[in-house]
N, C-alpha and C positions, 0 to 999 in steps of 0.2 A: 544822444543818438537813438534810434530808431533802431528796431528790428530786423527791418530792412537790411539798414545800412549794416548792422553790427556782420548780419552774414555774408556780405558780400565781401565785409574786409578782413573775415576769417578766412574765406574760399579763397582770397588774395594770397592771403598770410602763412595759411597751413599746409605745409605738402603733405596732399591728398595720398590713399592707395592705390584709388587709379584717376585721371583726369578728370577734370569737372566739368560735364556737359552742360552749354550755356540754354540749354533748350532745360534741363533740370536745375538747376539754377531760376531760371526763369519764373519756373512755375513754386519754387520752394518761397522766391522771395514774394508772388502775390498769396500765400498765405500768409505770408511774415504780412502783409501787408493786415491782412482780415484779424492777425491774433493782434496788433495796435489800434485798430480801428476798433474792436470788440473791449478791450481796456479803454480805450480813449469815451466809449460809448456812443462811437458814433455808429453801431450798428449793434443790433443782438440776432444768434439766431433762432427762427424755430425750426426745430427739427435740421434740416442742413439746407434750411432755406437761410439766406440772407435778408436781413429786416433791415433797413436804415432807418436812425434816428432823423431829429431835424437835423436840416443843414448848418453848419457853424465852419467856420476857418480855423484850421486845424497848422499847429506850428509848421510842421513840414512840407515842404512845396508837392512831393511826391505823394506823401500822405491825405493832403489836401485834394491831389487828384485823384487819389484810388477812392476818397470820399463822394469824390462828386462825380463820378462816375460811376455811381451803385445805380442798378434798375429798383426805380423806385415803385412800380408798377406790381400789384398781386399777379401772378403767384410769386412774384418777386425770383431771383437767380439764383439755383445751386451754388452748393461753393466748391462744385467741378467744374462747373459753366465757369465761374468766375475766374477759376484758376486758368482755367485754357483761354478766357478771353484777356483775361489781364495780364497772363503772363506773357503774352505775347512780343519777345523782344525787350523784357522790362530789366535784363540783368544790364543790357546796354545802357537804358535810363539812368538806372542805379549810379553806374562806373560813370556815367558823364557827370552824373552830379555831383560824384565824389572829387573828379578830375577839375570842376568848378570852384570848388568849395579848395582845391591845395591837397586835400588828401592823399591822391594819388598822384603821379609824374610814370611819363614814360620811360623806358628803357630801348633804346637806338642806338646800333653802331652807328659808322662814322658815315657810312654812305644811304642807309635804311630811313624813312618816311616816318616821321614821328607817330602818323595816325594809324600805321600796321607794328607798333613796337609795341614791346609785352608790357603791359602795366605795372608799375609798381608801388607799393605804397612808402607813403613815409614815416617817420617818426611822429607819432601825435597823440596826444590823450584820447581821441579816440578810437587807433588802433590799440594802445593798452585796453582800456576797457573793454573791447569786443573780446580782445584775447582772455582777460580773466573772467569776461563773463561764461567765454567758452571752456576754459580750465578749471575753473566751479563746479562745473558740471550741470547749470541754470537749465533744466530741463526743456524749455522750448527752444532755446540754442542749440542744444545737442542733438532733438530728434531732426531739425531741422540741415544741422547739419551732415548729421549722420544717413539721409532723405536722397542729397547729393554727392556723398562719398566723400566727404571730408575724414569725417571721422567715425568708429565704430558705434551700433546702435547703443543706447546705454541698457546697462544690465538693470535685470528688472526689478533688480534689489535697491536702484537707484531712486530720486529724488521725483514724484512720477508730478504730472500737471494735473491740479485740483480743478482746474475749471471744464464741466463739460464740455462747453461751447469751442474751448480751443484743442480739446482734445478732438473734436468732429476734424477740425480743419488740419491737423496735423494727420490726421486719417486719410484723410484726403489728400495731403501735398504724398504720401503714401502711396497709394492709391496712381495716381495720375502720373506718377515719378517712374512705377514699375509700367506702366500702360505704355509709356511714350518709349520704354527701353524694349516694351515685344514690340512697338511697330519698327525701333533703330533692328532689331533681328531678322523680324520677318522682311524688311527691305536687303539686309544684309545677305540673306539666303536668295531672296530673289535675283540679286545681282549676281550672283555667283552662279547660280542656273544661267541667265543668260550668258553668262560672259563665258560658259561650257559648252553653250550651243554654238556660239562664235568659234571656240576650236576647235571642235569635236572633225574629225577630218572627211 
């Protein structure tokens, strides 16, 4: 299993402290995306530019695509650019391939639309492993997890990530995680102004 996937079947699996925003989700798992692809070699970065190696077919159908979609071009893409363009909608990607693959089945009362029912996971070697990769305490799990509100950030006395290159990206699912939650605010306050102008009498 991928990185990816592992986090998507934690955020399934773990109840969160407070709900998990598919818009942070989203953008946590195109870094999961960049810390596999930067192991696999299919990119390095410099500085928090994203560099792609050559092209090669990479096991993963998703992974294959977050590959061949790198701007190959100097100055080449941030990996905030990347994050906002790739995340875009990519938690639904995830869940449908999981939902392909048997991992997942819906949950539907008796009169409810199988394709607005809650998802759930099943029994599988690789929800165990996501899970003990995440009860490890495996550091790129956790920050990632803990990114989207799954779980607590880990203490700093914890097992931290040796590689610089993924530490940039985890910085950044950081970064771009807390960005999207001032604009879910500042929209939030907006609304509520107007919606004081509408009753003010």
């Amino acid at each position: 299993m991928t990185t990816p996937q592992d986090l998507l079947i934690v955020a399934l699996d773990v109840e969160p402290s407070r709900p998990v925003e598919q818009g942070d989700l989203s953008l946590a798992l195109a870094g999961a995306e960049v810390i596999d692809l930067i192991n696999a070699q299919a990119l390095t970065l410099d500085d928090d530019r994203i560099v792609p190696s050559a092209r090669w077919t990479l096991a993963d159908r998703l992974l294959d695509e977050a590959a061949s979609s790198l701007v190959r071009q100097m100055p080449y893409e941030s990996v905030e650019d990347w994050l906002w363009r790739r995340g875009r909608e990519l938690s639904s990607a995830y869940l449908a391939a999981l939902e392909a693959e048997g991992q997942v089945t819906r949950q539907h009362g008796r009169w409810g639309p199988a394709r607005t029912a809650r998802p759930a996971l099943v029994d599988s070697p690789a929800r165990r492993h996501a899970s003990e990769r995440l009860s490890s305490g495996e550091p790129v799990l956790a920050v990632l997890a803990a990114a989207v509100g799954i779980r607590e950030m880990p203490a700093e006395d914890s097992p931290s990530v040796a590689d610089d290159a993924v530490e940039t990206v985890l910085a950044a699912v950081n970064d771009a995680v807390m960005e999207l939650e001032a604009v879910r605010q500042r929209r939030a306050i907006e609304d509520a102004a107007f919606d004081n102008i509408w009753r003010a009498p």
